[in-house]
N, C-alpha and C positions, 0 to 999 in steps of 0.2 A: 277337146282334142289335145292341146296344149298340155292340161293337167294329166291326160293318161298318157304322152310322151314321159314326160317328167318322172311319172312312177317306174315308167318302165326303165329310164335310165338309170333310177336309185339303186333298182332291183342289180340291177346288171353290175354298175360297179360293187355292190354288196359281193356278189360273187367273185369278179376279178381279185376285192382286194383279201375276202376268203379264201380265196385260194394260193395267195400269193404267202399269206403267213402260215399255210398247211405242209408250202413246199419248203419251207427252211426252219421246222423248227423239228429239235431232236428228241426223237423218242429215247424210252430206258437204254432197249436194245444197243442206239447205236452209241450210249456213253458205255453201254459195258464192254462193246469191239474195242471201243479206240483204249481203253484202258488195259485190256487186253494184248493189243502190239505195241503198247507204248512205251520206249526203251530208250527214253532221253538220259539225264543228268545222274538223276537221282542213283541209277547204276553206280556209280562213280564215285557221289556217294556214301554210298556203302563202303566200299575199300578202303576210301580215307578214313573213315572212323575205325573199320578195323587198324588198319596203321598206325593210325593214332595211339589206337589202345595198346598195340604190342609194345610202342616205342615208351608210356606208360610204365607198362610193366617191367622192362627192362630197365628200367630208370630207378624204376622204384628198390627190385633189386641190389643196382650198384650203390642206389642209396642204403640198402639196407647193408649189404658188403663194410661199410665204409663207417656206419654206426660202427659196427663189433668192433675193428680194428680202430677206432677211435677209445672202443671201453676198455680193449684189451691194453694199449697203450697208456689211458689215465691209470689202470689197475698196476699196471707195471709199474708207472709213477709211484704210485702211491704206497707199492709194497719198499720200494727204495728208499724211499721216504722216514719209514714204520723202521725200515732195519736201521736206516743213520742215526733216529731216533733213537733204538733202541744201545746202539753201539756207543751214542755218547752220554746212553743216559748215568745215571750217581743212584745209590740205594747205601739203607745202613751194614753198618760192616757187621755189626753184633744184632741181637735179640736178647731181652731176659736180662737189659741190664741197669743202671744209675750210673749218672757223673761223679766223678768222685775227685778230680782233679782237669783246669782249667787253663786254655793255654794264657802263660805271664805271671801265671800265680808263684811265687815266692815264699821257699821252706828249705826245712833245713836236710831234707832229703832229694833234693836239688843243687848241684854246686851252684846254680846262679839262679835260675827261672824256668819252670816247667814251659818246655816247647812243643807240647802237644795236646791231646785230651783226652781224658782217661773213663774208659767206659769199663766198671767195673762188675763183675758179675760170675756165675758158677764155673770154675776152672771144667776144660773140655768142650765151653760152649763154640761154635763152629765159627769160624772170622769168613766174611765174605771179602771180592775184591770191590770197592766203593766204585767203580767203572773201569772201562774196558783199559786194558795194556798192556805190557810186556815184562816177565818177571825180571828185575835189573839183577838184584843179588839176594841171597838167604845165607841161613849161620848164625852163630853165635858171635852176639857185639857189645860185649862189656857188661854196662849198665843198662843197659836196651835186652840184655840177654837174648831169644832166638827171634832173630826179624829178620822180615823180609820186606824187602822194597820193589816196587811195582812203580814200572814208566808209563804215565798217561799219554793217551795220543798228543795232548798239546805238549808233552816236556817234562811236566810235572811229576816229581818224586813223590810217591806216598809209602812211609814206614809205617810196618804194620810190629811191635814190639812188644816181648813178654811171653812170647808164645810155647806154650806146651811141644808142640808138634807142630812142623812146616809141612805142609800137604802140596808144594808144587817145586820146581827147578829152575834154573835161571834160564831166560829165554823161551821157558812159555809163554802163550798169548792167554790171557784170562777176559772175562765179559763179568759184566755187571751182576754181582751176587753170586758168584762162582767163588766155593770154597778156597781158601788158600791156605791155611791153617786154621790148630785151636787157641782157644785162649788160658794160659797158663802163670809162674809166676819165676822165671826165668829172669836170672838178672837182680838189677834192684830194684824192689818190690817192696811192698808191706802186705798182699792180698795178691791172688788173680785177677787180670784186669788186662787189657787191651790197651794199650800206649799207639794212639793215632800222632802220626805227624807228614804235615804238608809242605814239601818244598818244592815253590813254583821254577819250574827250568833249571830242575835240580841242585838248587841255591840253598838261602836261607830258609829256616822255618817260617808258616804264617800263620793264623789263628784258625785250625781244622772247622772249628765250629761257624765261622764266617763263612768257608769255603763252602762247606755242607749246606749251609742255608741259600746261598747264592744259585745252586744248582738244584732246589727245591726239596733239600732234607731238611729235615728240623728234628737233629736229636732229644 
């Protein structure tokens, strides 16, 4: 009697506790409802990542804004630059020619010592100005015959002498390799030829050919 009690109560709570895990546990159905009205955080979100992403874009934008006007700025730099350079650059005055006299050199076609340097070569050939400045004076000067002199930005006088023909006026402004006259034999001469001479801050002569080399010619 005992033993069929016993069974009978196994049976029984078998079922109680069957049923007790039948009534709480979740079918498919009810996780696809509750997913269904579920309208918590994640909403939220959304928006911030969109926000995120406009303020992004907009960044990125004024970053990109902000390049240009930085390249257009170094370009500008760099074109101001290219012109100063070019404005104080030096080039030879002649083409087509040979030294033919030195500045110091000592003759008797010099009342004391040649004070410039003599690029000699086919009369007419074209005199550039060796860098940029301002025509001082032109004309006829003696033993220099028709020269001209040209004020460099710093000061400096450069005579251009001998010449056939003056191609500018006084108080032009001339750039680097701009014609100024030819070369001719005006003056005292033995030949055609170009008589350079250099005086710094409108002073004395100094060695043209030092000058030239300093500023990256080498006749």
């Amino acid at each position: 009697m005992a033993g069929a009690f016993a069974l009978i109560m196994a049976g029984f709570g078998s079922a109680v506790v069957g049923g007790h895990v039948d009534d709480s546990t979740l079918s498919a159905g009810d996780y696809q409802t509750i997913s269904e009205t579920y309208t918590g955080d994640d909403v939220n979100s959304v928006d911030v990542s969109r926000d995120f992403d406009r303020k992004l874009d907009e960044q990125g934008k004024i970053q990109a804004d902000q390049m240009l006007i930085a390249l257009a700025d170094q370009n500008k730099i760099l074109k101001n630059a290219e012109a100063a350079a070019k404005k104080n650059q030096w080039v030879l005055p002649v083409t087509g020619y040979h030294l033919s006299a030195r500045f110091g050199q000592r003759s008797g076609l010099w009342s004391r010592m040649h004070t410039g340097l003599d690029f000699a070569g086919p009369s007419g050939s074209a005199i550039s100005s060796v860098a940029a400045g301002t025509v001082k004076s032109t004309g006829y000067e003696g033993a220099y015959g028709n020269r001209t002199i040209v004020t460099l930005i710093d000061g400096t006088d450069v005579w251009y002498c001998h010449q056939s023909r003056i191609a500018v006026s006084v108080g032009d402004k001339v750039s680097p390799g701009q014609v100024i006259g030819y070369t001719g034999s005006t003056g005292n001469v033995t030949g055609p030829h170009l008589h350079l001479e250099v005086h710094p801050g409108g002073g004395g002569p100094v060695d043209p050919y030092a000058v030239l080399v300093q500023h990256g010619i080498r006749p």
